[in-house]
C-alpha positions in Angstrom: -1.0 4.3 -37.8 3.1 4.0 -37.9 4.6 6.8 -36.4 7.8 8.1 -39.0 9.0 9.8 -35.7 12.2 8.7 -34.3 12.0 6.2 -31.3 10.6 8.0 -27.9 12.2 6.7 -24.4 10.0 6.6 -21.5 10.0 6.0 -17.9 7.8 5.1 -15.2 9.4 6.1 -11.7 7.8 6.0 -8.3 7.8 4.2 -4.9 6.7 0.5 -3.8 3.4 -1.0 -5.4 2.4 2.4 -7.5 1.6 0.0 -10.4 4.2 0.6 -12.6 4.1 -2.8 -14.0 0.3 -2.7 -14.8 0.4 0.9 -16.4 3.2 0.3 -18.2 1.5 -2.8 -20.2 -1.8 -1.1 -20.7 0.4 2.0 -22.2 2.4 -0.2 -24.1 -0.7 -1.8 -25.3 -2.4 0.9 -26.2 0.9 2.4 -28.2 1.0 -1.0 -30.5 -2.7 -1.2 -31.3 -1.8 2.1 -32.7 1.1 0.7 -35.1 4.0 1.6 -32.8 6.6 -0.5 -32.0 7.1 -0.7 -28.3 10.0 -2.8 -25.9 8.6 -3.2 -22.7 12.0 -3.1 -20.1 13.1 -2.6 -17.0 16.2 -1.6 -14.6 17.8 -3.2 -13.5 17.8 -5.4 -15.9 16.8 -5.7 -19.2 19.9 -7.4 -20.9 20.9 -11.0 -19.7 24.1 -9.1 -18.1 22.1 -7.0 -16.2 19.5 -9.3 -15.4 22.1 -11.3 -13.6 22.9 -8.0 -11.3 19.3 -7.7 -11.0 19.2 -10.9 -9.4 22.1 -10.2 -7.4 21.1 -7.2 -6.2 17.4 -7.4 -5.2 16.5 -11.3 -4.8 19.7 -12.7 -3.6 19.8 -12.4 0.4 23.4 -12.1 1.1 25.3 -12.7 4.4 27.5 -10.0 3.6 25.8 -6.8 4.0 26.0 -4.7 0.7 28.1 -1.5 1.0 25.7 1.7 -0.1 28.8 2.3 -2.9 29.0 -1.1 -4.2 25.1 -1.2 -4.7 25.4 2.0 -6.5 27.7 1.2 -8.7 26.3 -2.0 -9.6 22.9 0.1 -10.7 25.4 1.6 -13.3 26.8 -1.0 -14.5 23.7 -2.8 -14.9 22.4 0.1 -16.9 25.6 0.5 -19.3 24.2 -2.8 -20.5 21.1 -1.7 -21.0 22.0 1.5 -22.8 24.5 0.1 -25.3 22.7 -3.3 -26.1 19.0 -2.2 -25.8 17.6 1.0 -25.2 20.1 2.9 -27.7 19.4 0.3 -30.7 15.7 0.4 -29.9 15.9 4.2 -30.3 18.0 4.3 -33.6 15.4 2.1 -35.2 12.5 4.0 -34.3 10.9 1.8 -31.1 9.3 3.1 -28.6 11.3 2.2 -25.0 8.9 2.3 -22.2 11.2 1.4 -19.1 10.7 0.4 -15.3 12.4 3.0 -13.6 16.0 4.7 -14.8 18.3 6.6 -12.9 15.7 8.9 -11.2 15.0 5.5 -9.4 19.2 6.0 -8.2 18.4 9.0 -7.3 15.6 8.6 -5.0 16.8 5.7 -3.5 20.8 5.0 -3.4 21.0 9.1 -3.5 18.2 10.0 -0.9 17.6 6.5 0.5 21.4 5.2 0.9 21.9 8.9 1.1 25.3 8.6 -1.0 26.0 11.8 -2.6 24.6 13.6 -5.5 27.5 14.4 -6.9 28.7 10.9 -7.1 25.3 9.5 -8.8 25.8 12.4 -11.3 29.3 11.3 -12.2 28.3 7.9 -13.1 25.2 9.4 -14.7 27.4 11.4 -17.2 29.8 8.4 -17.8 27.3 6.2 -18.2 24.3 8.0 -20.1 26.0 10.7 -22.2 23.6 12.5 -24.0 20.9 9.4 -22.8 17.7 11.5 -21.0 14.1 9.7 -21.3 12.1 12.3 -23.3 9.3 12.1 -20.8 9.0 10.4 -17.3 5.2 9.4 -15.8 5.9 9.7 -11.2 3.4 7.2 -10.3 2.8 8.6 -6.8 0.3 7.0 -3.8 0.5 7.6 -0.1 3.3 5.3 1.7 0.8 3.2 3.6 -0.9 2.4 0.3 1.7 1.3 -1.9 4.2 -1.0 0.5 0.3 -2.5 1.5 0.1 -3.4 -2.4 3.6 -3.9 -2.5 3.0 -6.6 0.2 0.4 -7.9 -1.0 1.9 -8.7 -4.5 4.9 -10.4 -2.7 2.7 -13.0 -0.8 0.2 -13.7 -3.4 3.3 -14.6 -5.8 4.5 -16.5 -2.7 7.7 -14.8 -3.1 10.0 -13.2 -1.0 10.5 -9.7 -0.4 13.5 -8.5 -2.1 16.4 -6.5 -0.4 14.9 -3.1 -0.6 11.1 -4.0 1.1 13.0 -5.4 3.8 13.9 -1.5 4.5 12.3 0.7 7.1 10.1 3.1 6.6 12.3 6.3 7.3 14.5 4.6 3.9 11.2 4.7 2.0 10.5 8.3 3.6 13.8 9.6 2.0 13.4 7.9 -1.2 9.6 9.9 -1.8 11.3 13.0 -0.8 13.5 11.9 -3.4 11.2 11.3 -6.1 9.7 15.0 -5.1 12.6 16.8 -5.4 13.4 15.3 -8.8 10.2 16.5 -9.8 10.6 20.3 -9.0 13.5 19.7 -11.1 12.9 18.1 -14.6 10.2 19.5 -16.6 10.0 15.8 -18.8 8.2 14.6 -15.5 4.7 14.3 -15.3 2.9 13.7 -12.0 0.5 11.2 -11.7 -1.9 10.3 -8.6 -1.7 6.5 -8.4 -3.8 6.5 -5.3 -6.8 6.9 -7.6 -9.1 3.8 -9.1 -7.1 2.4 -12.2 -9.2 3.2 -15.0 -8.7 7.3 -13.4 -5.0 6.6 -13.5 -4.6 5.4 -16.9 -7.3 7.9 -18.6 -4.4 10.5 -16.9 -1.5 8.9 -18.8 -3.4 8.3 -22.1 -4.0 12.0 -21.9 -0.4 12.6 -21.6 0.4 10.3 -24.4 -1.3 12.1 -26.9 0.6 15.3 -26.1 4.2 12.9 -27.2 3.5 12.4 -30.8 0.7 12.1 -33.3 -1.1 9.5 -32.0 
């Protein structure tokens, strides 16, 4: 069926090697063989503008350390892009936008893990965003030993090289869960689901939660 419904945005936030990547295809998947008209994205990225940051800020290994501020606001700028060229259009026309991470990822990481200040990240988020929320969020959570061991594992069997945050330690990764908790205690659009489970138990979790977004 083709939903008359206006375009849903939704996000897929959690930690290293949850398996956003994989969930989010089998969701989006499942979503067209149902007649809906999906966009598969990501942040950063997404745009060729912010694909470029992308680069620049996760596979580029710099000589010149990154400050916390610059990275930050890099993220926003990135996702200005995104909002104005993608996401927003997609909406208007009805699409559904399911996106690899947003600004809870911010959060959790340059806010918790950089541990820059709330206050600026929520600045940016209101200069930035505007009225822009993701009508429902899916926390992909698993155990720290579980997903940076899958997140590893990815990276070599590509044969590629760790980007700038795997290199971190694991108190950065620490602060950036707590992060991802925190967040959601606060926003009732996330829904919490145990990644550490076999896949097929994962994804019969967030088809469950599908069905409770539209008439599907």
């Amino acid at each position: 069926m083709t939903s008359a419904s206006p375009g849903l945005f939704i996000t897929f936030e959690g930690g290293e090697g949850v398996g956003k990547s994989t969930n989010i295809s089998f969701c989006a998947d499942w979503l067209r063989a149902r007649g809906i008209e999906v966009i598969v994205t990501r942040e950063p990225g997404g745009t060729p503008i912010a694909e470029t940051i992308r680069e620049k800020l996760l596979k580029a290994h710099h000589p010149e350390a990154m400050d916390p501020l610059a990275e930050l606001l890099l993220m926003f700028a990135a996702r200005s892009q995104h909002i104005q060229n993608l996401i927003r259009p997609a909406l208007a026309r009805g699409c559904w936008v399911l996106c690899d991470r947003f600004t809870d990822s911010t959060i959790a990481y340059q806010g918790f893990g950089r541990q820059l200040p709330l206050q600026q990240i929520s600045t940016l988020k209101a200069l930035v965003q505007q009225d822009l929320e993701p009508h429902c969020t899916f926390l992909l959570e698993a155990p720290l030993a579980v997903g940076m061991g899958r997140a590893r594992g990815r990276t070599d069997a590509a044969g590629e090289a760790v980007d700038r945050f795997e290199q971190e330690q694991l108190d950065f990764f620490e602060r950036v869960q707590q992060g991802f908790d925190w967040l959601a205690q606060q926003e009732s659009r996330i829904r919490r689901i145990d990644a550490a489970r076999p896949l097929a138990s994962v994804q019969q979790q967030l088809l469950a939660e599908l069905q409770t977004l539209g008439a599907l």
